[in-house]
C-alpha positions in Angstrom: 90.9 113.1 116.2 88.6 110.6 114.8 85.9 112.0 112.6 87.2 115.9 112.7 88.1 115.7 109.3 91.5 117.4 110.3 92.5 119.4 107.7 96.3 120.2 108.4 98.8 117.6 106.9 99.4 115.1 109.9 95.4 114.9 110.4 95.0 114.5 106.7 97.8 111.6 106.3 96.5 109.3 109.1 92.8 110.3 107.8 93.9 108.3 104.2 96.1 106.1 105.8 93.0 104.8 107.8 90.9 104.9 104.7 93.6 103.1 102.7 93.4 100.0 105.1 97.2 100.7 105.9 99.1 100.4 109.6 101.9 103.0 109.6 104.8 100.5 108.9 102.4 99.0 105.9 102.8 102.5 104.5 106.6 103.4 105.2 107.6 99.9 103.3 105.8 100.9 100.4 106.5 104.6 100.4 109.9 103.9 100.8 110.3 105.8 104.4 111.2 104.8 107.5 108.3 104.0 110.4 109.6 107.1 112.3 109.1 109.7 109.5 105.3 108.9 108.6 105.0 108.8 112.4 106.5 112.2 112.5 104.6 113.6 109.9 101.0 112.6 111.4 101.8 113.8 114.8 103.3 117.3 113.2 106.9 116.7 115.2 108.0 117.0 111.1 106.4 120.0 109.3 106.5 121.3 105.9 107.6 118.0 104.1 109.5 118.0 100.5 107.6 117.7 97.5 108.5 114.8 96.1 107.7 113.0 100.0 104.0 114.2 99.5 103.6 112.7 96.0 105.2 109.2 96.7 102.9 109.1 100.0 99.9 110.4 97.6 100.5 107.6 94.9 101.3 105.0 97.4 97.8 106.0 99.0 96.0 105.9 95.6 95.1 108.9 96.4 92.2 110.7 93.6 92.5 114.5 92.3 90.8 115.8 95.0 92.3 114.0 97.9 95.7 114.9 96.7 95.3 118.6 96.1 94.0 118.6 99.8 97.5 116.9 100.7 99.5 119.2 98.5 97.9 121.9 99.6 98.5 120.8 103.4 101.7 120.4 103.2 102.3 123.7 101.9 100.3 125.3 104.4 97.9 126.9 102.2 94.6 124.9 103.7 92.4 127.0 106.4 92.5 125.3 109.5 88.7 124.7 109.1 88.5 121.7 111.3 91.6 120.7 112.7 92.5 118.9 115.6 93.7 121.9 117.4 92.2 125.3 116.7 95.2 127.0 115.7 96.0 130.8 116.4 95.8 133.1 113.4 98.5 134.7 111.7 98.7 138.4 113.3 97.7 141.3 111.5 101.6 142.0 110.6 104.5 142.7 112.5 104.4 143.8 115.9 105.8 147.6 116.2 108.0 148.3 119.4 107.6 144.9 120.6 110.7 143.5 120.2 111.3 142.6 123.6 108.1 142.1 124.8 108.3 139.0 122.3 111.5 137.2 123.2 111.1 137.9 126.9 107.7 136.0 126.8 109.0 133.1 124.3 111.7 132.5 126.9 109.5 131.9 129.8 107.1 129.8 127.9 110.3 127.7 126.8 111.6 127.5 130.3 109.3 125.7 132.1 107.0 128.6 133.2 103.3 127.1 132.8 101.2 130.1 133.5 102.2 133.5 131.4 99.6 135.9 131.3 99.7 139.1 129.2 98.2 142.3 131.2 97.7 145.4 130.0 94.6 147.7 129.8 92.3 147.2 126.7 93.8 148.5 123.3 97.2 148.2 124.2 98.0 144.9 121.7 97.6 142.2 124.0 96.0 139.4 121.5 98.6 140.5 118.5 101.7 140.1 121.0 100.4 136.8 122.0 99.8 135.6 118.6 103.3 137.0 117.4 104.7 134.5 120.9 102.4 131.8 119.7 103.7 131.7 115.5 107.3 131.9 117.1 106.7 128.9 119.0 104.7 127.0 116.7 107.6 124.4 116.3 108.3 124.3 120.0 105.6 122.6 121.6 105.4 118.9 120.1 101.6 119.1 120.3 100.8 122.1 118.6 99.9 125.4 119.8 95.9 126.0 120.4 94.1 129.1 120.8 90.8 129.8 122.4 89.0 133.3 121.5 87.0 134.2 124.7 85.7 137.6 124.1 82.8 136.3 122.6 81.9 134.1 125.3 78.8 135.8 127.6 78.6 132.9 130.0 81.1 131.6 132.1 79.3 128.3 131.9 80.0 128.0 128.5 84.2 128.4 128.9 84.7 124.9 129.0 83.6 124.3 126.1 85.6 126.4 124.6 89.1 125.4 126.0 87.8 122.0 124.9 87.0 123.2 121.2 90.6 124.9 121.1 92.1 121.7 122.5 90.5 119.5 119.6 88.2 117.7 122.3 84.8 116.6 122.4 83.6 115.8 125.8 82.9 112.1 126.9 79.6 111.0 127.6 79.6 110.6 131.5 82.0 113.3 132.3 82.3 116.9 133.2 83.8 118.6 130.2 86.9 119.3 132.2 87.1 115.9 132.9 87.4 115.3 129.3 90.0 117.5 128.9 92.1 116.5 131.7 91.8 112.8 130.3 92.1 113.7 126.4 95.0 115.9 126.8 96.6 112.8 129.0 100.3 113.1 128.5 100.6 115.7 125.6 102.4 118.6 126.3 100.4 121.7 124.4 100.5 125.2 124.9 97.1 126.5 125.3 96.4 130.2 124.3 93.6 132.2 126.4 92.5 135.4 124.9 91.0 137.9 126.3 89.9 136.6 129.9 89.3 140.0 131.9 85.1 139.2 131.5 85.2 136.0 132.8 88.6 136.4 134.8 87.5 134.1 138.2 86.1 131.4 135.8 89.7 131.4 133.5 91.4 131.2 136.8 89.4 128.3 138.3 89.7 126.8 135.0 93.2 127.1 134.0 93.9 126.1 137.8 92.2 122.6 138.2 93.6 122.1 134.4 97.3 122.5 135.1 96.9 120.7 138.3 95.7 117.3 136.1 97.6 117.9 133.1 101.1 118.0 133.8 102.5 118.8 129.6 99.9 122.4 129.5 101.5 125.5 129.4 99.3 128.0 128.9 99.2 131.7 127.7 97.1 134.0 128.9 96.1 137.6 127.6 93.6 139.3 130.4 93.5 143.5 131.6 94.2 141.7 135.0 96.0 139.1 136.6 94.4 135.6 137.1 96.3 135.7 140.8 97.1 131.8 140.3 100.3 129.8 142.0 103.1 129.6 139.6 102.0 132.8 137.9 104.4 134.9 135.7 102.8 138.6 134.8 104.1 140.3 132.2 103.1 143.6 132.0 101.8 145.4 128.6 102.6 148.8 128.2 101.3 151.1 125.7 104.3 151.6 122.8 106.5 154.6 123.8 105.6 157.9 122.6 107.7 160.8 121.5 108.7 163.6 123.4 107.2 167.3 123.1 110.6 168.1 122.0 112.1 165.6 119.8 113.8 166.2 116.3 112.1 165.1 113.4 114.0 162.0 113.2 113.7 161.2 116.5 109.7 161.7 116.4 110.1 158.9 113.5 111.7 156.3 115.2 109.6 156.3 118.3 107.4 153.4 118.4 103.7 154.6 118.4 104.6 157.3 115.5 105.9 153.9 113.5 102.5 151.8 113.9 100.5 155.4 113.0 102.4 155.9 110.0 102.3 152.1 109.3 98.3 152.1 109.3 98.4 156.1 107.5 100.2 154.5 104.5 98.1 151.3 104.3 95.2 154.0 103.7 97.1 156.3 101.4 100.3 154.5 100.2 101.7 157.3 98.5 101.0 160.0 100.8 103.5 162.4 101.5 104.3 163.5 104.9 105.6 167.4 105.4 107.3 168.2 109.2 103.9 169.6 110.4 102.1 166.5 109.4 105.1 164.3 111.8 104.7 166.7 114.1 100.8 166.2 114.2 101.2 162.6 114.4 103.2 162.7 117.3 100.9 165.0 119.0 98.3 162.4 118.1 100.8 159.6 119.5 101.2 161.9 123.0 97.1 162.2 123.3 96.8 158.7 122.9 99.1 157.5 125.3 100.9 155.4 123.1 97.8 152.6 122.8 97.9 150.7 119.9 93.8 150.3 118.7 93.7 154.3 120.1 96.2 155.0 117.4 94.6 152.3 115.0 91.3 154.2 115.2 92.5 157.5 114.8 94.5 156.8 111.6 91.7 155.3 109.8 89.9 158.7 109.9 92.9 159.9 107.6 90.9 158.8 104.1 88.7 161.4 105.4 90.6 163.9 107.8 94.3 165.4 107.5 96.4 164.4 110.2 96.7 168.1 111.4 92.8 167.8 111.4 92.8 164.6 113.8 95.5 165.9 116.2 93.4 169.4 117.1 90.1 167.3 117.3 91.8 164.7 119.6 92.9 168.0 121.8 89.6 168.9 122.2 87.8 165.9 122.7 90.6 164.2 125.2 90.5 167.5 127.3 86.9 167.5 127.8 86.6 163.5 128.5 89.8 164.0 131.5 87.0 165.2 133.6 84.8 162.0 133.5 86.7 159.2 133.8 89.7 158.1 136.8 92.1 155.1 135.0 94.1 157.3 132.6 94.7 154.5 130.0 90.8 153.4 130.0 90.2 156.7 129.5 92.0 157.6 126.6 90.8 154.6 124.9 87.4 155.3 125.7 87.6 159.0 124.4 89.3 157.6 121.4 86.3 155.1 121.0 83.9 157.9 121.7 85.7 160.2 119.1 85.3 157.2 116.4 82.0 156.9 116.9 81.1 160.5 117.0 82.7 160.8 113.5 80.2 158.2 112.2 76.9 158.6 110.0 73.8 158.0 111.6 73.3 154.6 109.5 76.8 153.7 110.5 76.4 154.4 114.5 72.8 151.9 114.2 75.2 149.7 112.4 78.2 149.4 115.2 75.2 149.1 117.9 73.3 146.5 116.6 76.2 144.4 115.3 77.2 144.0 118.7 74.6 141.7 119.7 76.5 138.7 118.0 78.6 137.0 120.3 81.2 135.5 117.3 81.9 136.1 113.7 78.6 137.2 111.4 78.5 137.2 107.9 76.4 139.9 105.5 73.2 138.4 105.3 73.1 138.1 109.4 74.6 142.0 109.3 71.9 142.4 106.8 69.0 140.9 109.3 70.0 142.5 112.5 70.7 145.6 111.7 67.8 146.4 109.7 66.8 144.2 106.5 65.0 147.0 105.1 67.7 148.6 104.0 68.8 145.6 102.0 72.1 143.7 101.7 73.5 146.3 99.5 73.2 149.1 102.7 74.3 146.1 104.9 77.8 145.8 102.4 78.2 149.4 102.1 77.9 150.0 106.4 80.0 146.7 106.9 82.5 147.9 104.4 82.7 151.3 106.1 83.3 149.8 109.5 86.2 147.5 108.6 87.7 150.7 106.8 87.5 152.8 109.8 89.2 150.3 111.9 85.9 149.3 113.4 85.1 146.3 112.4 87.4 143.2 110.6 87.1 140.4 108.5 88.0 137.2 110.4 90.8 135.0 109.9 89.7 131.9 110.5 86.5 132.0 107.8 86.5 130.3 104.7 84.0 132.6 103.5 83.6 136.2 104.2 82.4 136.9 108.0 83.5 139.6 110.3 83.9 140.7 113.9 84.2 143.4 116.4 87.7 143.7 118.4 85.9 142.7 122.4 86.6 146.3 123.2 84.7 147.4 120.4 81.9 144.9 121.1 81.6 145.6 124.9 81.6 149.4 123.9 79.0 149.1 121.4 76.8 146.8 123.4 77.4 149.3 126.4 75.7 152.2 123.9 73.2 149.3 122.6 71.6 148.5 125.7 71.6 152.4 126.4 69.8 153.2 123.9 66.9 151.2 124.7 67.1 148.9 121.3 68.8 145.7 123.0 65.6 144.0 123.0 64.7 144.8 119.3 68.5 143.4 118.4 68.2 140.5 120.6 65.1 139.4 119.0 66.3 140.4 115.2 69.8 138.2 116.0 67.9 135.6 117.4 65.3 135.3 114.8 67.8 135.2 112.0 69.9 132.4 114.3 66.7 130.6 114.2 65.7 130.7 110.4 68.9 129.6 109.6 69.0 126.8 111.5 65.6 126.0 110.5 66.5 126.1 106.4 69.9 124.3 107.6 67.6 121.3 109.1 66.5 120.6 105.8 69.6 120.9 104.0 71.4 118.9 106.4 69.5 115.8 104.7 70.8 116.4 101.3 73.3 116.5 99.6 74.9 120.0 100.7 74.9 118.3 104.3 78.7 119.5 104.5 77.8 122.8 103.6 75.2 122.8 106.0 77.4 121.6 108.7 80.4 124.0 108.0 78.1 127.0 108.4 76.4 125.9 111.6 79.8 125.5 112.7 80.5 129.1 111.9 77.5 130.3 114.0 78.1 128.1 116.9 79.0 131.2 119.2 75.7 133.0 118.2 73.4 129.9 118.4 75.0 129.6 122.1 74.1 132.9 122.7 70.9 133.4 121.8 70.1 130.5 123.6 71.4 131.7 126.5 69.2 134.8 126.3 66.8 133.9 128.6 65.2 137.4 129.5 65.8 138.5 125.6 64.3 135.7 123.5 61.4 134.9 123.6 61.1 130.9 124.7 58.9 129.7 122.1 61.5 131.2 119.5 64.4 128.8 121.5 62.2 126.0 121.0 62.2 126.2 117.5 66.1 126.6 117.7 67.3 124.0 120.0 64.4 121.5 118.3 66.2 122.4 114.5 69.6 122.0 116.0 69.5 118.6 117.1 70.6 116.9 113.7 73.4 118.8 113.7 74.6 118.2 116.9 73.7 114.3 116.2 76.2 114.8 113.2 79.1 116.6 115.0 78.6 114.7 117.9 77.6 117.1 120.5 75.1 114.9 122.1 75.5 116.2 125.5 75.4 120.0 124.3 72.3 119.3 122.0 70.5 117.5 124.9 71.3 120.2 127.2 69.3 122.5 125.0 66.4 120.6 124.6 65.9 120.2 128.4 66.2 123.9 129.1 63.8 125.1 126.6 61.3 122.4 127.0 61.2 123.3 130.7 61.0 127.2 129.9 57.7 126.2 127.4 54.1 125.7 128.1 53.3 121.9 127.4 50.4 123.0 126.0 51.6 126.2 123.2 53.4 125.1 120.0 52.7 121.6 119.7 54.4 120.9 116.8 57.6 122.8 117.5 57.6 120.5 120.8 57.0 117.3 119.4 60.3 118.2 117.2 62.1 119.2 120.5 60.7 115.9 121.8 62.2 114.2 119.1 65.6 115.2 119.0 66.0 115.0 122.8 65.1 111.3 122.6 67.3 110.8 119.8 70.5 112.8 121.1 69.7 110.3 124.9 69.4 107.5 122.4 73.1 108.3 120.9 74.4 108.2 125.1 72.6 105.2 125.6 70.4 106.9 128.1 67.4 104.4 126.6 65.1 105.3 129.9 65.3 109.2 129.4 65.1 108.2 124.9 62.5 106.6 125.6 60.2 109.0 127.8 60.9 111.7 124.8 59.9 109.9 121.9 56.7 108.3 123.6 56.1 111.8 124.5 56.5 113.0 120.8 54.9 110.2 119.1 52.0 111.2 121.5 51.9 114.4 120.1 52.7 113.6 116.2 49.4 111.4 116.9 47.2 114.4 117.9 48.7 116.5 115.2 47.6 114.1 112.5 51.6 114.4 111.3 52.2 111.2 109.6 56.1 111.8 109.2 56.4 112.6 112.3 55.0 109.4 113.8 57.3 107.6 111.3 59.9 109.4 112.7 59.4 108.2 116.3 58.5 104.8 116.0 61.7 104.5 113.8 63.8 106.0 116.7 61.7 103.9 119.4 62.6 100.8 117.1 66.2 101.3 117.5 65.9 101.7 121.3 64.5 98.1 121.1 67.3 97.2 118.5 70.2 98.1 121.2 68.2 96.6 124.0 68.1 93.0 122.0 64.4 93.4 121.7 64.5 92.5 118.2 61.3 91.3 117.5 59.8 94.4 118.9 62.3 96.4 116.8 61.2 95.1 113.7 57.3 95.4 114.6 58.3 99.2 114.9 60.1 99.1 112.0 57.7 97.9 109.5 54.9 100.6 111.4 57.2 103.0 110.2 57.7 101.8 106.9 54.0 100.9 106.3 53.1 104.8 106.7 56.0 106.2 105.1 54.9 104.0 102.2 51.0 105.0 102.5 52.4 109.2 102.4 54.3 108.6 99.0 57.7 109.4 101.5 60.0 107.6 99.5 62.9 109.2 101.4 61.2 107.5 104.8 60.9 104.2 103.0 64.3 103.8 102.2 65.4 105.1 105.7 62.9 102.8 107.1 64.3 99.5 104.9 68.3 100.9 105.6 67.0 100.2 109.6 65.2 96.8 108.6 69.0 95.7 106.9 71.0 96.9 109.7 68.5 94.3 112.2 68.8 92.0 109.3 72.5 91.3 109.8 72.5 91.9 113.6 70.1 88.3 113.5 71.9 86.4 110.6 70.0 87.2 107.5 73.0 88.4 105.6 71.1 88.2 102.3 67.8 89.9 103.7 70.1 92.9 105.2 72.0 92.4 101.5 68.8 93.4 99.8 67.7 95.8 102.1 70.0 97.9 102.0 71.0 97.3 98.8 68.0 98.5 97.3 68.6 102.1 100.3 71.6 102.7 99.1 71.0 103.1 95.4 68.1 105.3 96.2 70.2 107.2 98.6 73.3 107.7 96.2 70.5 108.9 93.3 69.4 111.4 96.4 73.0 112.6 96.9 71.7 111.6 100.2 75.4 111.4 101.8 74.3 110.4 105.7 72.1 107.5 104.6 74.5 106.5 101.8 76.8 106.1 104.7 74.7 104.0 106.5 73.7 101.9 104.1 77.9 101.3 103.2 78.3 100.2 106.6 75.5 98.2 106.5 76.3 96.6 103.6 80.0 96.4 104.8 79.0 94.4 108.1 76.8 92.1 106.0 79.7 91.5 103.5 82.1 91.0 106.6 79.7 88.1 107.9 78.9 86.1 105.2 83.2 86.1 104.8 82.6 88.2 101.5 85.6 90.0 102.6 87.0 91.6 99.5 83.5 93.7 98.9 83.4 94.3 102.4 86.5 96.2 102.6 85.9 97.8 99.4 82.1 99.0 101.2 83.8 100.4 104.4 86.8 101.5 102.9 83.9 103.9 100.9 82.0 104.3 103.7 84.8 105.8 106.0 86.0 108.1 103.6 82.7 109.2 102.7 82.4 110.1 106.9 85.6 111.7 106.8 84.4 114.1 104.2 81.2 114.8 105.6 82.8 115.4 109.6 80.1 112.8 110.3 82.1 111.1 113.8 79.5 108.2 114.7 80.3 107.2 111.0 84.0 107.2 111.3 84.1 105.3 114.2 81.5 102.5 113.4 83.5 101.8 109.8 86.9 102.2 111.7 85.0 99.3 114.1 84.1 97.0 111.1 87.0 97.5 109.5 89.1 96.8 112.5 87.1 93.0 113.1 87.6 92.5 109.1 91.6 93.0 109.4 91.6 90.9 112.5 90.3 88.2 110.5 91.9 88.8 107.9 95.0 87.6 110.2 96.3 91.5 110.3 96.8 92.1 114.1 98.7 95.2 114.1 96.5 96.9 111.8 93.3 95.6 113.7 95.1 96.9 116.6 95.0 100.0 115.2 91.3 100.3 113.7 89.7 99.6 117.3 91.9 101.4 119.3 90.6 104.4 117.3 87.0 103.5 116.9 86.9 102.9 120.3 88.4 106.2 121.1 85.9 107.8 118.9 82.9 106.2 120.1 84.3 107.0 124.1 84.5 110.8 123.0 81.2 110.5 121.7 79.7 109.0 124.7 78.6 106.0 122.8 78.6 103.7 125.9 76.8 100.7 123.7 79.8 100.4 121.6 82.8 101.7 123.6 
């Protein structure tokens, strides 16, 4: 998808075939290939291509160092799906024990024309590992990839949309519900969609999953959920808990019964070389028998074996299981809740504060978030050491899909822990703590998202997406005035990854929820961004009422960048609406107190804006010179957003004035330079340039191309000006 920076091979190949000016069949002659193959490649019909096919497409590319290793490394599957098209399942934890059949019987119906499979099964008993184990198996049998959503850090059913869409690869399109988008982006693709972990918002997943498979005829989707979704067309497949020995099996027989297999399979991952007499077997079954045979149960129970013999665990679980039967009525809930219970029981003090408070995030959190919510201070150090102890106990785990180290509690874990959180009377104090980290980081990310570690910036915001949503959401937890300051430091980043409606959405629910007259300057920033983010879906009435607003209030302040800020973005409103006279007044406003507060960043913003009016009216040279004299200040700045701007700029002038060599050279930089940064308004207004240049350049197939894609970016982003 344009502008995702898709990091798995066929995203990657079309990415520098786009850069490299070249149509597919352009590329095949010259590589030596036939049409079909590259075609194959980019969709991913043809995985895992031969060495020597990567380097000739890398040299025929011209592809630098770093470009090709990303290829290479592609190819061989060893990049993180970071951003892909599709968000692709993880690998599971290791092969599945006892589910042998389990796994083939769901492959088959998923391969046979069955369109609704959903995995049931009470909590614990391996649901999300057999559907991954289904989805890796089928990998190569759905044309369009295999997609999987995580849902069980979702708190709001409003919010599930969104994340079908994210799993899908889709950004919604300005105008339309996000199903809508969906329905329309998926068109004629034939995915299979994995749901995990639906039993919270079960009646949303089934409304969901039922409109979608009525309006996308190609979905298949996968479902994991402790209940039914009760759907037309729906095939249950029941999950039972892994068979247990009997009370009077020989030794070998206790052995080769499933549940003793995973326990011993987790005991030796502790203790490799641990030696196991018949007593210790005979414990372990006992342990199996207690247990019913769940999977995490059994998971739990063998991490306490680097502190506990197994002999130890089995006459503790007697105890504790025996005096739990009397509280509970669904056998299997039961037993994993004792189980749970027991686990936590065995914890230090620091270490039960720890599991509590860490379930406030709603996704993945990383140490210095562990560090802030559960009690900075401690320190980092006590924050590793109780992190460290969790993921050893079985508690908590590092996550998959992180390029850098984050972790996560299993949804049962979570709901269990934020069960004895909000019990204990602290959920306020952890609310606030999570929310006020959320916030500082997105505040110190605002900055940094105007420099040059702007893709650093992004990729982490993209990692605390779930908890930004979240504490957002926490009306009754957080307090307003700290959501203003969120949502208002957000909207950069959502103007970057193109989540205009989203951002927007933000703004207007926390401005409502504020006093007009508290935090000024916190609301002329919310002000801001909501006027930019309308700006960017040419909602110019609604842009327009923001930024007066703002500017009104960056006037009162006395904040001179601030009113730089919005008569810049009130300038472009008049740019898109033709009012160019009245652009450029607001324009050189700008730039005349940017220049008066020594902002030299401003000023060369300011003059970028002046070049791109410049070459909208015919003064090539003038926008030549503007932006000319931007960009070198914005390439000495590492400034890579405005350096992009001023390319394209530069490019369109170039492209005008029939200069057509350095114009292709200027968008050929500028597009690549967007790709690398994620930045999808970028890709899709030098794909648009470059797709008039190759039209005149008397290169229909390849113009084709170019703005059938830009235009497809700019529809996804809800850019109706230039869709």
């Amino acid at each position: 998808m344009a502008g995702d920076g898709s990091n798995d091979f066929g995203g990657l190949l079309r990415r520098f075939r786009l850069t490299a000016g070249l149509s597919q069949q352009a590329l095949a002659e010259r590589a030596g290939l036939s049409v079909d193959a590259v075609a194959a490649l980019e969709r991913g019909r043809r995985r895992n291509p031969r060495a020597f096919t990567v380097r000739v497409l890398a040299d025929t590319l011209g592809l630098g160092e770093r470009h090709r290793d990303e290829l290479v490394r592609a190819a061989t599957g060893a990049v993180p799906a970071v951003r892909s098209d599709l968000a692709r399942p993880p690998a599971p934890r290791g092969p599945l024990v006892g589910r042998d059949a389990d796994v083939t019987t769901v492959a088959t119906l998923l391969t046979d024309h069955t369109r609704l499979v959903t995995l049931a099964g009470p909590g614990g008993v391996g649901k999300t590992q057999l559907a991954l184990t289904v989805a890796g198996r089928l990998a190569g049998g759905f044309a369009d990839g295999v997609a999987f959503a995580p849902l069980a850090f979702l708190t709001d059913a409003a919010a599930l949309p969104e994340a079908v869409a994210h799993a899908l690869g889709i950004r919604q399109v300005g105008g339309q519900s996000v199903e809508e988008s969906i329905a329309g982006e998926v068109g004629d693709r034939r995915p299979l969609l994995v749901l995990d972990n639906c039993e919270h918002l079960v009646a949303a997943c089934a409304r969901l999953v039922d409109r979608l498979l009525g309006a996308v005829p190609g979905l298949t989707v996968l479902a994991t959920s402790r209940e039914r979704l009760r759907l037309p067309g729906e095939v249950v497949h029941s999950v039972a808990p892994l068979p247990v020995p009997g009370p009077h099996d020989a030794a070998d027989e206790l052995l080769a019964a499933p549940a003793v297999q995973l326990f011993v399979r987790r005991l030796r991952a502790l203790n490799p070389w641990l030696d196991l007499a018949a007593d210790d077997v005979a414990a372990i079954a006992r342990v199996c028998r207690e247990l019913d045979g769940l999977p995490l149960a059994l998971e739990l129970a063998a991490a306490r074996t680097n502190v506990l013999t197994v002999r130890q665990i089995a006459d503790d679980l007697d105890v504790l299981v025996n005096v739990l039967t009397l509280r509970a009525t669904e056998s299997r809930q039961r037993t994993l809740r004792a189980t749970m219970r027991w686990s936590y029981d065995l914890l230090s003090a620091e270490e039960r504060h720890a599991l509590r408070r860490l379930s406030v995030f709603a996704g993945t959190w990383s140490m210095e978030a562990a560090t802030a919510v559960c009690g900075p201070a401690a320190g980092e150090q006590a924050a590793v050491a109780l992190v460290s102890s969790l993921v050893d106990k079985s508690l908590a785990r590092p996550s998959p899909f992180a390029a850098r180290n984050r972790y996560f509690l299993l949804a049962t874990i979570r709901m269990y822990g934020y069960e004895l959180l909000r019990e204990s009377g602290d959920l306020p104090d952890a609310a606030a703590a999570h929310a006020a980290y959320v916030t500082d980081l997105a505040e110190r990310a605002e900055a940094g998202l105007q420099g040059p570690e702007q893709a650093s910036w992004l990729n982490l915001l993209d990692a605390e997406l779930s908890n930004v949503r979240v504490a957002l959401r926490r009306t009754h937890l957080v307090d307003p005035r700290v959501r203003l300051r969120l949502a208002g430091a957000l909207w950069r980043y959502c103007y970057l990854r193109g989540r205009y409606r989203e951002g927007r959405g933000w703004l207007a629910d926390v401005l409502a929820a504020t006093d007009r007259a508290s935090r000024p300057a916190e609301r002329a920033k919310a002000l801001l961004g909501a006027g930019v983010l309308a700006f960017l879906e040419c909602d110019y009435a609604d842009a327009g009422e923001n930024l007066e607003a703002a500017l009104a209030l960056y006037r009162k302040l006395s904040d001179h960048r601030g009113v730089a800020d919005a008569l810049q973005r009130l300038g472009s409103i008049a740019r898109e609406r033709g009012e160019y006279a009245r652009a450029e007044a607001l324009h050189r406003e700008s730039l005349g107190i940017a220049a008066r507060e020594g902002d030299r960043a401003h000023v060369h913003e300011s003059l970028n804006y002046l070049g791109f009016l410049a070459w909208l009216t015919g003064d090539l040279d003038g926008a030549d010179r503007l932006c000319g004299e931007a960009l070198r200040v914005f390439r000495d700045h590492g400034a890579s957003e405005g350096t992009a701007w001023a390319l394209i700029s530069l490019g369109a002038a170039g492209l005008y004035a029939r200069t057509l060599d350095t114009a292709e050279e200027l968008l050929r930089e500028s597009l690549s330079l967007c790709y690398d940064l994620g930045f999808r308004e970028g890709v899709a207004w030098s794909l648009n340039l470059r797709g008039v240049l190759a039209r005149r350049r008397d290169r229909p197939d390849e113009a084709w191309e170019l703005l059938t894609e830009s235009l497809d970016g700019h529809y996804r982003l809800g850019d109706r000006w230039r869709a």
